[in-house]
C-alpha positions in Angstrom: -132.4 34.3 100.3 -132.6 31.7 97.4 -130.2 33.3 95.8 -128.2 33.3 98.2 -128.3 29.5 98.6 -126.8 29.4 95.0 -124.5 31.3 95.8 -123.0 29.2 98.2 -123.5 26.2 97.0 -121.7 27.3 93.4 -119.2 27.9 96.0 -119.2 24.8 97.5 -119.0 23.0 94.4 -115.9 24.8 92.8 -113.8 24.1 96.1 -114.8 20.8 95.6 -113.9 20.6 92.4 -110.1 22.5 92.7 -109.5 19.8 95.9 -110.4 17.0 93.4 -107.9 18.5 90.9 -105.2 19.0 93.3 -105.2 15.8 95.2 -105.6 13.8 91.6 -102.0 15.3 90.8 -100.6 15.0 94.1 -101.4 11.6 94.9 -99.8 10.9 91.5 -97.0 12.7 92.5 -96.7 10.2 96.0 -94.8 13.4 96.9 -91.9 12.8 94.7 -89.2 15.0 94.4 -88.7 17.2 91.3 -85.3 18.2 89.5 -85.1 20.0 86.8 -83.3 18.8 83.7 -80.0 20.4 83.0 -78.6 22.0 79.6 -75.0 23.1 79.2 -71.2 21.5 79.6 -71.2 17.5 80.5 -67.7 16.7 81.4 -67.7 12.4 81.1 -64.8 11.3 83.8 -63.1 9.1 85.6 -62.7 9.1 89.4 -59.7 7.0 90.9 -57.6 7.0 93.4 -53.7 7.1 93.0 -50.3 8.1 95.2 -47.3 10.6 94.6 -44.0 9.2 93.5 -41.4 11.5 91.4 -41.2 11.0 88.3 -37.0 10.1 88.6 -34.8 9.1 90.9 -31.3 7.7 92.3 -31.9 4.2 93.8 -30.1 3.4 96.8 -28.3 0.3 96.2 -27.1 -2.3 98.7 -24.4 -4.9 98.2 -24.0 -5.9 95.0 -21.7 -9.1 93.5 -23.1 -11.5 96.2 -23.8 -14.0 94.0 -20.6 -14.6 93.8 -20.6 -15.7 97.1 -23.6 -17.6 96.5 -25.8 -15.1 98.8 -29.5 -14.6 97.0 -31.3 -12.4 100.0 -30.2 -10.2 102.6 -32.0 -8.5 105.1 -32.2 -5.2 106.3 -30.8 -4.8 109.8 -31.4 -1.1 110.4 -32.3 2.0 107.8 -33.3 6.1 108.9 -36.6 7.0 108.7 -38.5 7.8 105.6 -38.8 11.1 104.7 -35.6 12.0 106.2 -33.0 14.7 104.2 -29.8 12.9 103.8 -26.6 14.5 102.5 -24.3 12.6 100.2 -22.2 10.0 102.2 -24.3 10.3 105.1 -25.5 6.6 106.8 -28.6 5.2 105.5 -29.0 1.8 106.5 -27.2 -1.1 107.4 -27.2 -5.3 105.8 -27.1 -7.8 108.5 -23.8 -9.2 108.0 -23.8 -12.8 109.5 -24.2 -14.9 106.6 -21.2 -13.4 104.9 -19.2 -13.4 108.5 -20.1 -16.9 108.3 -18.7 -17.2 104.5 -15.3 -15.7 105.3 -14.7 -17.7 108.7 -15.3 -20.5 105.9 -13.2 -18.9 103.7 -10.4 -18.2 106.3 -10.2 -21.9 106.9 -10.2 -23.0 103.5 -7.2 -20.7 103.4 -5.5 -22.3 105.5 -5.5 -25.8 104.6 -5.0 -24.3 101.2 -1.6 -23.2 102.3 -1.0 -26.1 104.4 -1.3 -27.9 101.2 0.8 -25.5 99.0 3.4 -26.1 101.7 3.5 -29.7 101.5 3.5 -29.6 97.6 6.4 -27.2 98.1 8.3 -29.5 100.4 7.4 -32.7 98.4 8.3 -31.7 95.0 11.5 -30.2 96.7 12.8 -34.3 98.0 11.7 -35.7 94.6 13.7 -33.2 92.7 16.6 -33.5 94.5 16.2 -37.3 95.1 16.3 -36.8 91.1 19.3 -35.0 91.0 21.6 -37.0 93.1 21.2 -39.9 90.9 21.9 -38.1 88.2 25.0 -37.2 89.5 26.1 -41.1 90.7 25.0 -42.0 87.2 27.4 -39.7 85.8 30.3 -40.9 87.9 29.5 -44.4 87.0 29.7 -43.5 83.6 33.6 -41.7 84.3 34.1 -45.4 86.5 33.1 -47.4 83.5 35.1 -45.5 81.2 38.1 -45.6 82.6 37.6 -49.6 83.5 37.2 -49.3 79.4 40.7 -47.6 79.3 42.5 -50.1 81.5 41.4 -53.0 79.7 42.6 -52.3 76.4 45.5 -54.9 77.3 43.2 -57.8 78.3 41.6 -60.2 76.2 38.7 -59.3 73.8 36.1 -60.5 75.8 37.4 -58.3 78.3 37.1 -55.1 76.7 33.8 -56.0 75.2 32.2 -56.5 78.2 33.6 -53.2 79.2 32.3 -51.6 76.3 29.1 -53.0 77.1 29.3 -51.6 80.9 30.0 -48.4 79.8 26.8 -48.5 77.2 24.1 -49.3 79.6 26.2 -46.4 81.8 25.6 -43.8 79.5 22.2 -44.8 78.7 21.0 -45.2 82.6 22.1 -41.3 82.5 20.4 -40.1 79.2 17.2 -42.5 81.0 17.7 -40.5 84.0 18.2 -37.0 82.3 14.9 -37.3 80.5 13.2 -38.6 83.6 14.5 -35.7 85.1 13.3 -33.1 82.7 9.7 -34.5 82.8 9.5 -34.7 86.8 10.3 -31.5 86.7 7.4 -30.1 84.7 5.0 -32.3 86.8 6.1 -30.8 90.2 5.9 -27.3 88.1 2.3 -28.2 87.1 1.7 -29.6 90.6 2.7 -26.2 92.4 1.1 -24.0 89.8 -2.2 -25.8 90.8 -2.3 -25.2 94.3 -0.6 -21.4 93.8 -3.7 -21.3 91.4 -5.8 -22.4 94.3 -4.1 -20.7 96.7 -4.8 -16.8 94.5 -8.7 -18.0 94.0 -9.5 -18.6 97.8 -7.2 -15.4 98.8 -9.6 -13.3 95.7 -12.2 -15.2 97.3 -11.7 -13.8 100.6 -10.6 -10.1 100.3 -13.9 -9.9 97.9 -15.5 -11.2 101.2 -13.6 -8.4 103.0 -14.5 -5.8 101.2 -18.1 -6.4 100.3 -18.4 -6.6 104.1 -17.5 -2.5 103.8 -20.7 -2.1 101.3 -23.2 -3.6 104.1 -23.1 -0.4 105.6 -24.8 1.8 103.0 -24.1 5.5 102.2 -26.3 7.8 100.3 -25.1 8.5 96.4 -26.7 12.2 96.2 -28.1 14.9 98.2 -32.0 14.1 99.2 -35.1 13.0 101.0 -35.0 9.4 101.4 -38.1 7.4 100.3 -38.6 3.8 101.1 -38.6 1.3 97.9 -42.2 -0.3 97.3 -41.3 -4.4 97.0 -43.7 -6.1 94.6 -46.6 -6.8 96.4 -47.0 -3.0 97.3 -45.0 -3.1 100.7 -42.2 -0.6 102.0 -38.6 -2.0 102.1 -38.1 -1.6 105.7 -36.1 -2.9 108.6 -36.5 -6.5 109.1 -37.2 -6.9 105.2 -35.1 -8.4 102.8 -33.5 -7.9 99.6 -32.9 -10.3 96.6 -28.9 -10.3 95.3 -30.8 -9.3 91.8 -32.0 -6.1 93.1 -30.3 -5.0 95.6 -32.0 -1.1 95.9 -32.8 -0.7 99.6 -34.4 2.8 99.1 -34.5 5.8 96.7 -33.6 9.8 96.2 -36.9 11.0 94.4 -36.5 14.4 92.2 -39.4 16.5 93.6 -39.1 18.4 90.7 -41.6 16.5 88.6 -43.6 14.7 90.2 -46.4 11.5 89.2 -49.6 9.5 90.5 -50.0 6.0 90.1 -53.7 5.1 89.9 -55.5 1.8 88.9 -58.5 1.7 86.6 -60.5 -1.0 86.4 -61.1 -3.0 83.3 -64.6 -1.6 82.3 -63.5 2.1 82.6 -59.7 1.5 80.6 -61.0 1.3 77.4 -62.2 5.3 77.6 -58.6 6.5 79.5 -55.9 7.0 76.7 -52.6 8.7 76.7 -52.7 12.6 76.8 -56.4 13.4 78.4 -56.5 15.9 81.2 -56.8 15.1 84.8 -57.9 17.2 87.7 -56.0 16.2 91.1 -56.4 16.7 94.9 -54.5 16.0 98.0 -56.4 14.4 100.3 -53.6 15.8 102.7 -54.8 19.1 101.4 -58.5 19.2 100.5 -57.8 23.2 99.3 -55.4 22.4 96.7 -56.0 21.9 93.0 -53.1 20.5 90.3 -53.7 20.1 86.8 -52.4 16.9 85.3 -52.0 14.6 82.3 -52.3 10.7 81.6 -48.3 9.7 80.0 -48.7 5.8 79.8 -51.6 3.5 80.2 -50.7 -0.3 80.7 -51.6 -2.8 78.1 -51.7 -6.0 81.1 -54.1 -5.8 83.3 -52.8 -7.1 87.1 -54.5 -8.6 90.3 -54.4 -6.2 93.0 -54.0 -7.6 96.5 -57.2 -8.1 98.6 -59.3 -7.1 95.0 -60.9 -10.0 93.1 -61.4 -7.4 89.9 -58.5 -6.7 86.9 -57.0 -3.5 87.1 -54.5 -1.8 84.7 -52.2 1.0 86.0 -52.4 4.3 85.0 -49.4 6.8 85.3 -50.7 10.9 85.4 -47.7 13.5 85.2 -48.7 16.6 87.2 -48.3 19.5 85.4 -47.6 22.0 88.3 -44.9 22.0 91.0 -45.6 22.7 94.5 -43.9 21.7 97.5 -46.6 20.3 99.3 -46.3 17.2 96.8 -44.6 14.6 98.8 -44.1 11.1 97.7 -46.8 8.4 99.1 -49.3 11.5 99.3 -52.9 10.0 98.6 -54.4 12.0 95.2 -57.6 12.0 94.1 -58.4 11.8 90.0 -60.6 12.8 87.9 -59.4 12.0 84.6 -61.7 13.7 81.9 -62.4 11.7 79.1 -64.6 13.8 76.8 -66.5 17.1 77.2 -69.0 18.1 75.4 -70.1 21.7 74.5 -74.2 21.5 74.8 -75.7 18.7 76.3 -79.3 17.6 78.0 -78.7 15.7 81.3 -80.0 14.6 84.3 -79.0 12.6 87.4 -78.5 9.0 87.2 -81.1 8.6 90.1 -84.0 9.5 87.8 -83.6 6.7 85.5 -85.8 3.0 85.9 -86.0 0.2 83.4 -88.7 -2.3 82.4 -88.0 -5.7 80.8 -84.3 -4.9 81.0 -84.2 -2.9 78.4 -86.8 -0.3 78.2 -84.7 2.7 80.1 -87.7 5.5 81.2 -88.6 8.5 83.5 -91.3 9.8 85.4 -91.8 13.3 83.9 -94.1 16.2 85.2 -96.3 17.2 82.3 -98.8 20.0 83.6 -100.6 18.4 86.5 -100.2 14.8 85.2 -96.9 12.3 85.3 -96.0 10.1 82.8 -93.6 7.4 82.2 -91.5 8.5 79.5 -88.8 6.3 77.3 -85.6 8.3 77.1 -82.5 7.7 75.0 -79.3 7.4 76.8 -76.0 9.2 76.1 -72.4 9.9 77.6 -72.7 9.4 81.8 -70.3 10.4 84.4 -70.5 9.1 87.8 -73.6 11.3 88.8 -75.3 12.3 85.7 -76.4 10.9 82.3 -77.1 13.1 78.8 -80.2 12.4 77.4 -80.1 12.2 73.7 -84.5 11.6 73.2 -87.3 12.0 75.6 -86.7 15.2 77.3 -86.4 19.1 76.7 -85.0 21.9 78.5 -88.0 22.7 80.3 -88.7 19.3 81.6 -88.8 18.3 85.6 -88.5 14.7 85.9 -88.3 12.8 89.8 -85.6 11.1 91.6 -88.0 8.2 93.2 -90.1 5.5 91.6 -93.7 6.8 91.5 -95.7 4.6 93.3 -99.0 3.2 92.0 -97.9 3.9 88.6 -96.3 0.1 88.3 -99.3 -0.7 85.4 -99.2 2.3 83.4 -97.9 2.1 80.2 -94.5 4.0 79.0 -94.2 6.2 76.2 -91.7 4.9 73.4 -89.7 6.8 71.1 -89.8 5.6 67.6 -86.2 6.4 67.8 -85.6 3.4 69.4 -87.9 1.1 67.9 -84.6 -0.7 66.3 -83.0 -1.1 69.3 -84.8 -2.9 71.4 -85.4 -6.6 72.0 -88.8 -8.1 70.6 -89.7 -9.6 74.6 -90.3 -5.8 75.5 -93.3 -5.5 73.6 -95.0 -8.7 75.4 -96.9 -8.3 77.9 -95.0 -9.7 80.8 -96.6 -10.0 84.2 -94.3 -9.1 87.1 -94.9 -8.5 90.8 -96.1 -5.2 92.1 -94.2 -5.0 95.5 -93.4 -1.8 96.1 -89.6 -2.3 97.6 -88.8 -4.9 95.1 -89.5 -1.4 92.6 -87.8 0.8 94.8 -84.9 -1.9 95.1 -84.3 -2.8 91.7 -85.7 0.2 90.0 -88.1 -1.7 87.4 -91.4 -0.3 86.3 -94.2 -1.4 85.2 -95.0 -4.8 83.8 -97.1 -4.0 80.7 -96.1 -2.9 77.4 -95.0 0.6 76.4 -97.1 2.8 73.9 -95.7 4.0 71.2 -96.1 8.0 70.6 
């Protein structure tokens, strides 16, 4: 019976003692949850998010010359909708023509009192000449009258004839006045009608250029496509109701589907790692099935202000590789630009890291039935997962939450990275305990690591 007893109570005494064990290493665990690290390919990318455009095309072009006419903008009155096939010399849109109407009713008039003028010119120059001409002729009969007085006189007295002489002298030179006269009213009224005639050709150019342009407000495809509205500056389609500047006139384009581009904007953190010729991986978010293979072709050296964005971005142009025709212009693509790969790497997920003193980067590792806060050196990181360099092997589990109640305990450094760190980490700095400002901000604990 004694024996027994022992028996039981030895019995007693181990389960207490495995209950002991197990609830020490689960209430250190706080029920955490476990991942394994990873080993193998780490692909370091990029996500944006970009939209189709072909790589060339025909611009559609509206009006062009109208600053001739002193016309800067025009709007659009009416164009087809986008996306619509269009055969060459088909209707595409239409200018609203009233500001030019309005210039050529100007015009018309200003032809008219143009001519009104030319006519007047014509008739006045016409008098003068002939006013001119008359007297040359009476001048030239008093020149016959005075000589023949001359003739007839040769009998009187010498004062006589001299006095006739001296008639006939101021005759003939009244005509040579009159002749030179003459000559040079005639080149003015020739000058005067070649300036309105001059006048009279620049407002008539004037307004057949009117005319005609008034032809090109009606707008005709150039080539055989789908019609694609042109983005203005700002990012907005070139629609009806939108205007155009006399410096670039293109209303719309004629995209060649046959190679095709995204336009994506990376911000300035991330630009410095995308460079010309790295691969990309596109999607369609039209088409969550399909896959296209891609390549970066120019990066931006300016970084721009997007609208409704506060952050610098730069554009990024990715050539797609593949043709398909599902790829439509405007289509939204997704991108994952890869920026280095490499072969063998240890990595885990970006959730499992915590810092102390801003510059102490650690995880909670499982080690047998025990955690501990372990100092890890950081590597390459995508958007989900980081390579680990120090701190960890293959066969590690480490935990995606804080562990609570572990805020005090010490972390274990790496001598690795005694160089790197700032001298404040190895004070021992105070900091509040509270468990959501952990969670929230993902420190750990406030006394200094220990080295290995």
């Amino acid at each position: 019976m004694k024996t027994k007893f022992i028996y039981i109570g030895g019995a007693v005494i181990a389960l207490i003692i495995i209950i002991f064990i197990a609830t020490s290493g689960s209430s250190s665990e706080n029920k955490g949850i476990l991942v394994p690290v990873k080993t193998g390919k780490f692909i370091v990318d990029i996500s944006t998010t970009g939209e189709l455009e072909a790589k060339n095309s025909v611009d559609i072009l509206g009006p062009q010359g109208t600053r001739n006419y002193r016309i800067w903008n025009m709007t659009i009155q009416d164009i087809i909708d986008e996306g619509t096939f269009v055969k060459k010399g088909e209707y595409v849109a239409s200018i609203d023509p009233t500001e030019l109407t309005t210039k050529i009713k100007d015009s018309e008039l200003e032809m008219e009192k143009i001519e009104s003028q030319f006519i007047q010119t014509k008739l006045d120059t016409t008098l003068e000449m002939r006013k001119s001409r008359d007297e040359l002729i009476n001048l030239s009969y008093a020149v016959d009258e005075k000589e023949l007085i001359l003739e007839q006189s040769k009998y009187e007295p010498p004062a006589t004839v001299r006095q006739a002489e001296i008639d006939l002298e101021k005759a003939k030179r009244s005509l040579e006045q009159a002749t030179e006269n003459y000559k040079i009213k005639k080149e003015q009224n020739i000058a005067k009608m070649q300036e309105v005639a001059l006048n009279r050709q620049k407002e008539e150019r004037n307004l057949q250029g009117m005319q005609q342009m008034m032809e090109s407000f009606t707008i005709l495809a150039p080539e055989d496509g789908m019609l694609i509205y042109k983005k203005d500056w700002d990012g907005q389609a070139v629609k009806k109701g939108s205007q155009i500047s006399a410096w670039d006139p293109v209303v719309a384009t004629l995209p060649d589907l046959a190679v095709m581009i995204s336009t994506t904007y990376v911000n300035e953190v991330d630009i410095r790692r995308v460079k010309k010729g790295q691969k990309v991986e596109l999607g369609l978010d039209a088409f969550p099935d399909k896959h296209f293979n891609g390549e970066v072709i120019k990066v931006a050296n300016v970084g721009e202000q997007r609208p409704n964005s506060d952050a610098k971005v730069f554009r990024v142009t990715i050539e797609v590789k593949e043709r398909d025709e599902l790829l439509r212009p405007s289509m939204t693509t997704s991108n994952r630009i890869i920026t280095s790969e490499l072969e063998e790497a240890t990595y885990i997920p970006l959730e499992c890291l915590f810092n102390q003193n801003d510059s102490i980067t650690y995880v909670f590792v499982k080690r047998g039935l025990n955690v501990v806060k372990q100092e890890v050196m950081l590597g390459e990181a995508n958007r989900n997962e980081v390579v680990i360099e120090k701190g960890l092997s293959a066969d590690d589990e480490v935990y995606l939450n804080f562990i609570k109640g572990m805020e005090s305990d010490d972390v274990d450094l790496l001598p690795e990275m005694d160089g790197k760190r700032n001298p404040r980490n190895e004070e021992n700095v105070e900091e509040p305990a509270e468990d959501t400002a952990m969670e929230g901000d993902r420190k750990g604990g406030p006394r200094k690591g220990r080295r290995k």
